[in-house]
C-alpha positions as CSV (number, residue, x, y, z in Angstrom):
1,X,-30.5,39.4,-48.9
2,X,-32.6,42.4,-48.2
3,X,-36.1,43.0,-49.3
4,X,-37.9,46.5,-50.1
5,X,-41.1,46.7,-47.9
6,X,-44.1,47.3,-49.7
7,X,-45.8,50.6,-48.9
8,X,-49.4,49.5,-47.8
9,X,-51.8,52.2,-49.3
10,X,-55.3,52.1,-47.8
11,X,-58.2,53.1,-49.5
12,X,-60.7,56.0,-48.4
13,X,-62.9,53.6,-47.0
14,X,-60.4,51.0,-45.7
15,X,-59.0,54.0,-43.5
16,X,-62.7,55.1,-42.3
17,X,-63.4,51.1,-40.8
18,X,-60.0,51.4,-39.4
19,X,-60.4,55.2,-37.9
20,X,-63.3,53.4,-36.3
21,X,-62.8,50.4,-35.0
22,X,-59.4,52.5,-33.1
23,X,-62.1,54.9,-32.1
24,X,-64.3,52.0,-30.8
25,X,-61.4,50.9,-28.9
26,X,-60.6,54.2,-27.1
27,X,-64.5,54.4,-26.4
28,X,-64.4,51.2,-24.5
29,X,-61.3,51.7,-22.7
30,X,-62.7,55.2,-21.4
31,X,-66.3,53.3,-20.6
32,X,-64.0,50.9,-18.7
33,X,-61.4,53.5,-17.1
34,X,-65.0,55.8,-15.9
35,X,-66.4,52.6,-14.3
36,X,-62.7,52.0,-12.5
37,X,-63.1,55.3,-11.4
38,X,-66.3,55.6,-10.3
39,X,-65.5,51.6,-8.3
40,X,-62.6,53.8,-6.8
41,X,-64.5,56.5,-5.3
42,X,-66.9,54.5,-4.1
43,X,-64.5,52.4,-2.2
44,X,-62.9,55.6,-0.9
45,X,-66.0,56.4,0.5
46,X,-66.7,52.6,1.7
47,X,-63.2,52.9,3.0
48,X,-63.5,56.5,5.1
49,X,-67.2,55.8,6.4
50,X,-65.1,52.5,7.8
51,X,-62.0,54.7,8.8
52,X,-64.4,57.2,10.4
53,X,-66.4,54.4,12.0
54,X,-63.0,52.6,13.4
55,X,-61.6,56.0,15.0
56,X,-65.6,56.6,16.8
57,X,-65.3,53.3,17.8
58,X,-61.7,53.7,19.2
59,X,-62.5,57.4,21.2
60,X,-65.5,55.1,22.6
61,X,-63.4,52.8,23.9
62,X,-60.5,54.6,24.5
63,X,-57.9,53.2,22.3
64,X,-55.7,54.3,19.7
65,X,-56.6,55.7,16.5
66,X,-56.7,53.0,13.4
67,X,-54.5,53.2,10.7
68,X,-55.1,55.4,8.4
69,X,-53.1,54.4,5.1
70,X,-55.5,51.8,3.2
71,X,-57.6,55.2,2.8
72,X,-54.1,56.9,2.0
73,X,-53.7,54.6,-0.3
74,X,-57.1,54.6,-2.0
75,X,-57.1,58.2,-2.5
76,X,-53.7,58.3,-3.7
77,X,-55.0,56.3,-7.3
78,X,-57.8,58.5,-7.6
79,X,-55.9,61.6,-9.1
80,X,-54.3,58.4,-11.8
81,X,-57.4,57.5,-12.8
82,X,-59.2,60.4,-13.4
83,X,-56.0,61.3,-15.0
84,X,-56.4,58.3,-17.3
85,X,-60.2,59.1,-18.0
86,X,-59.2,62.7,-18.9
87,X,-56.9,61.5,-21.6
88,X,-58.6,59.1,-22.7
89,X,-61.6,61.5,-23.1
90,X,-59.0,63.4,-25.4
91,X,-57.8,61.0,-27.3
92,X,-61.6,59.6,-27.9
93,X,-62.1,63.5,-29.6
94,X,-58.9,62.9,-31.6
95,X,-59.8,59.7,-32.7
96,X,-63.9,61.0,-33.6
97,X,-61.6,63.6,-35.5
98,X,-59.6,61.5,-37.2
99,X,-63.3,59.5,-38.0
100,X,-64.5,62.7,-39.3
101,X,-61.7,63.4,-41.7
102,X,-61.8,59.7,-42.6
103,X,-65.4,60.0,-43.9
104,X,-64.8,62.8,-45.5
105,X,-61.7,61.2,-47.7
106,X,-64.6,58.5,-48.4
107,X,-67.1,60.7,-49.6
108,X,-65.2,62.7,-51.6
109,X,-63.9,59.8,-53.2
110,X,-67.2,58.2,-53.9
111,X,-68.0,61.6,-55.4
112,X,-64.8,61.2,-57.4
113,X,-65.8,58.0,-58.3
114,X,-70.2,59.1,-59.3
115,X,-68.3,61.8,-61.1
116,X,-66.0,59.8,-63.9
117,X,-69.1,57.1,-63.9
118,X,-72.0,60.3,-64.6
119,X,-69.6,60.9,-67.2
120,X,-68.7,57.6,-68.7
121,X,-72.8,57.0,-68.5
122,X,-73.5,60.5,-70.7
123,X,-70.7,59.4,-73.1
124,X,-72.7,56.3,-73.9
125,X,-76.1,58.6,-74.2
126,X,-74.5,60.5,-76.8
127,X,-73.5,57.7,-78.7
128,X,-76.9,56.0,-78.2
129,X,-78.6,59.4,-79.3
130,X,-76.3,59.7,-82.4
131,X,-77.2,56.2,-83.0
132,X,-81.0,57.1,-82.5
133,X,-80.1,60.3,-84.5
134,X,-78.9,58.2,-87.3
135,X,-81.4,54.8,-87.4
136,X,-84.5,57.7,-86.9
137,X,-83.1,59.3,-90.9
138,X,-82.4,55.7,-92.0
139,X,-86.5,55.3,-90.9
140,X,-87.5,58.4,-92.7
141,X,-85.6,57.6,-95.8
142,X,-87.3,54.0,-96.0
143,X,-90.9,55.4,-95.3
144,X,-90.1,57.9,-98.1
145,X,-89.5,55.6,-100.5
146,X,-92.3,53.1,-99.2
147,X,-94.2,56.3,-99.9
148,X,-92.7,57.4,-103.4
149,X,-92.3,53.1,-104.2
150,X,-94.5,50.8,-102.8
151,X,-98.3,50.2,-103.1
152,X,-99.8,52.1,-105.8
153,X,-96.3,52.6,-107.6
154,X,-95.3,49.1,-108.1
155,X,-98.7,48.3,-109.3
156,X,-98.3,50.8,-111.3
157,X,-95.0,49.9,-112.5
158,X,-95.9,46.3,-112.7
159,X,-98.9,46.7,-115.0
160,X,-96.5,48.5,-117.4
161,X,-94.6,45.8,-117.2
162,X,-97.4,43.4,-118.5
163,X,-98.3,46.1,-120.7
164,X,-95.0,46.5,-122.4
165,X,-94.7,42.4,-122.4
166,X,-98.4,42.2,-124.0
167,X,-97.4,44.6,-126.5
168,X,-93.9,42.6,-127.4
169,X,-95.7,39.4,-127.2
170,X,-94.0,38.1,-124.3
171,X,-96.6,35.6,-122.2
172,X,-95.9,35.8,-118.9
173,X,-98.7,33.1,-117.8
């Protein structure tokens, strides 16, 4: 039985960590591959200052010439290695690329993201000013008729009342 693969889709800022953690990577491995390099030299010059030493030493005495391939072969991996520190030097400016565009996906889709919220948050102002709007004439209409009604009015309107039931002989003791 076969099986479709999902399709893993990264987010924007799922691809940034992992743009630069493979960037870290590269960094440390071209740290690493300079300090080989540099170790190599210096132990081509340890090893010539010894060559050079060994051959004095053998004109002095009058014998034949040392060997010269362990310095052959020492200087033969220094054109690898600077070789290796030159592309890894290139592929640490692809890979700060690639951390560049990264962040730039992530920004813009946290801007994408502020954008639908900014608008989501002025819908709900709107519909809190309507509300406003509509509870501030609700206000004005009561105070109106607290105005036009109450107090003095229903004083007024209850001493007709009395009044009228005085008049009708209604006792409302």
């Amino acid at each position: 039985m076969t099986t479709m693969s999902e399709v893993v889709v990264l987010t924007p800022a799922e691809r940034l960590s992992t743009a630069e953690a493979k960037r870290d990577q590269i960094a440390s491995r071209l740290d690493e591959a300079r300090a080989e390099l540099a170790d190599l030299r210096t132990a081509v010059a340890r090893e010539r200052e010894r060559f050079i030493a060994s051959i004095a030493s053998a004109e002095l005495d009058g014998v034949d010439r040392p060997s010269r391939q362990s310095l052959v072969d020492l200087e033969a991996e220094v054109p690898e290695a600077a070789d290796r520190v030159e592309a890894l030097s290139r592929a640490l400016r692809e890979a700060d690329r690639a951390v560049a565009l990264a962040k730039a996906a992530t920004l813009r889709a946290r801007a994408v993201a502020w954008r639908a919220e900014t608008a989501q948050c002025q819908a709900r102002m709107d519909a809190l000013t309507a509300e406003i709007v509509a509870r501030q004439v609700e206000i004005a209409e009561c105070a109106a008729f607290i105005v036009n009604h109450g107090g003095p009015a229903q004083v007024r309107l209850e001493n007709e009342a009395r009044q009228l039931e005085r008049e009708n002989g209604f006792d409302a003791r």
